[in-house]
C-alpha positions as CSV (number, residue, x, y, z in Angstrom):
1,X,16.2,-10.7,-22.9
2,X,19.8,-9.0,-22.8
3,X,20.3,-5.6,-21.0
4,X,23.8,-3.5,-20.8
5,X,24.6,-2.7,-17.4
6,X,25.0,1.7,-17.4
7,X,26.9,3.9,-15.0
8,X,24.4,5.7,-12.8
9,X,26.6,8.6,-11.1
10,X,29.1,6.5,-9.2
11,X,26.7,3.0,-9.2
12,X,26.1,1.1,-12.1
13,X,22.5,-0.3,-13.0
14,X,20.2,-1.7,-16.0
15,X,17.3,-0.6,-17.6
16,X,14.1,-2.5,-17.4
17,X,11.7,-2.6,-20.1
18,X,8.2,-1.0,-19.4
19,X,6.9,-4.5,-20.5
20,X,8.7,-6.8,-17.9
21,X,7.8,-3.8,-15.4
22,X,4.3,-4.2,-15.5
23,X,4.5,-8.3,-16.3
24,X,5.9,-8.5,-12.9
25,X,4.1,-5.5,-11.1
26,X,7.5,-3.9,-10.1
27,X,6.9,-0.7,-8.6
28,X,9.1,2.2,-7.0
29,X,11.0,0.1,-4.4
30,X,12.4,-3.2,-5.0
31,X,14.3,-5.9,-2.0
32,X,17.2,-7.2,-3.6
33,X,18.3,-10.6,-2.6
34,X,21.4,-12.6,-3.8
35,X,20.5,-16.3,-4.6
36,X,22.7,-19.0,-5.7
37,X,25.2,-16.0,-7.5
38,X,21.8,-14.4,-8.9
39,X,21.0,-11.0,-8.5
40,X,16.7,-11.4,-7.5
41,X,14.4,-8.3,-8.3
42,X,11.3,-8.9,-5.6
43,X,8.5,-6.0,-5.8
44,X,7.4,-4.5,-2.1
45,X,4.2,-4.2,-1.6
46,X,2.6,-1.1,-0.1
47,X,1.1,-1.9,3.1
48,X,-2.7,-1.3,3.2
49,X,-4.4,0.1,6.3
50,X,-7.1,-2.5,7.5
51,X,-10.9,-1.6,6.3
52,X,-13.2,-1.3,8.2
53,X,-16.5,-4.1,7.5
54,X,-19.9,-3.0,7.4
55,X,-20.9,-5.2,10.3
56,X,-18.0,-3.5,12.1
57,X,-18.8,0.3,11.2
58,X,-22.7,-0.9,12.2
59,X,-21.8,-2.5,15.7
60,X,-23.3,-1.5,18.9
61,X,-19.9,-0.3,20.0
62,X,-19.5,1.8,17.0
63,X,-23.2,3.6,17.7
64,X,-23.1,4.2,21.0
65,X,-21.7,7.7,20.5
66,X,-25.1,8.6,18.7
67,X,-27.4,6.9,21.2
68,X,-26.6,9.5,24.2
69,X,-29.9,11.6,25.0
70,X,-27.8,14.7,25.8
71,X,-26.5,14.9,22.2
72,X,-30.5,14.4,20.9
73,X,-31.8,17.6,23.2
74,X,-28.7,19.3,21.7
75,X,-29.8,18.3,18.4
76,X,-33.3,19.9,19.0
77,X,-32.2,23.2,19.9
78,X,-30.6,23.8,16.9
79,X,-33.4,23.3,14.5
């Protein structure tokens, strides 16, 4: 596939085609790399946050904030 290479204010740059855009699941940024006298397009990745596991969310650790006795007669005098 040909593409013209355009004057972007005082850069110069191509056009890609929606098609090869979402072929290659190019996004907003790109990492540019120079290989062999080529000019390589690489998509980044957004970085996810770790999730959380059930077994994690349901560990001991993770429910001994609700097992206090203090919070339970709290609890009661509100209802």
């Amino acid at each position: 596939m040909k593409a013209s290479i355009i004057k972007i204010g005082n850069s110069k740059g191509i056009r890609i085609p929606k098609v090869l855009l979402e072929e290659t699941g190019i996004g907003k940024t790109v990492d540019l790399k120079l290989q062999s006298g080529k000019i390589v397009i690489v998509p980044i990745k957004k970085k996810r946050l770790p999730r959380a596991n059930d077994e994690a969310l349901l560990s001991e650790a993770a429910l001994s904030d609700w097992l206090r006795p203090e919070e339970d007669e709290a609890w009661k005098s509100l209802q």
